[in-house]
Residue, then its C-alpha position, 0 to 999 in steps of 0.5 A: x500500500x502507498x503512503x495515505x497522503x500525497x504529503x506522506x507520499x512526497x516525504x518518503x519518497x525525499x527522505x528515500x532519495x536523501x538516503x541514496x544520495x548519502x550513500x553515493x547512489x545518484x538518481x539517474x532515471x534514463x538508464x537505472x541501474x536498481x529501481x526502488x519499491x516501498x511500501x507501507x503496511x499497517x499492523x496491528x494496534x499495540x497497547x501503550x502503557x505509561x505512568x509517573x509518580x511524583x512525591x507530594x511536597x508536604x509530605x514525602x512519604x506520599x505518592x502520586x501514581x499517574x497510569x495512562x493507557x492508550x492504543x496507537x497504530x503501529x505502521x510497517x515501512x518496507x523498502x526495496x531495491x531491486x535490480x533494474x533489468x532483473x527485478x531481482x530483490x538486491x536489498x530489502x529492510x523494514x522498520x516498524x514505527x509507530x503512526x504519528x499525529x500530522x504535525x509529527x509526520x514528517x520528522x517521524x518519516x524521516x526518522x524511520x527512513x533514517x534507521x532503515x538505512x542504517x542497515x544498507x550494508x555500504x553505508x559510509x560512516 
């Protein structure tokens, strides 16, 4: 599946395009050597649990104990290199995160993107 939005859409395409050119593969459209595939695939809800306490500042021996419980959707990002004449897989990772609120869409894209490619054998350090 592609990303929801045209906006998600354009970030992970730039964050990818960023990643490639970081490692010294240049976008050359004419004659590629390797294509790159992604896709988005939602998992399952996963329960977040969290809590804090803090000591009243009368008396310390009391303490206030905050649990929040809450469910967040959890998305799978697949990315894809594939050799261009063959369209054998040469390199595949994947990263789950979770699905962020649209004013954190983007530095999460990236993030996730980012991480991902930690994992591209070559990588310059």
């Amino acid at each position: 599946m592609p990303a929801d939005s045209t906006a998600d859409y354009v970030r992970i395409t730039k964050a990818i395009a960023d990643e490639l050119e970081e490692i010294e593969l240049s976008p050359e459209t004419s004659a590629p050597d390797v294509r790159i595939r992604y896709r988005l695939e939602s998992e399952s809800k996963k329960l977040h649990i969290g809590g804090t306490q803090r000591k009243s500042p009368w008396d310390p021996t009391d303490v206030e104990t905050t649990v929040r419980l809450g469910d967040h959707k959890e998305m799978l990002l697949i990315v894809e290199m594939l050799d261009a004449k063959t369209d054998a897989l040469v390199w595949r990772a994947q990263c789950s995160h979770r699905k962020p609120s649209p004013d954190l869409a983007a530095k999460s894209i990236r993030e996730t993107v980012e991480r991902l490619f930690e994992k591209y054998p070559t990588k310059l350090k």
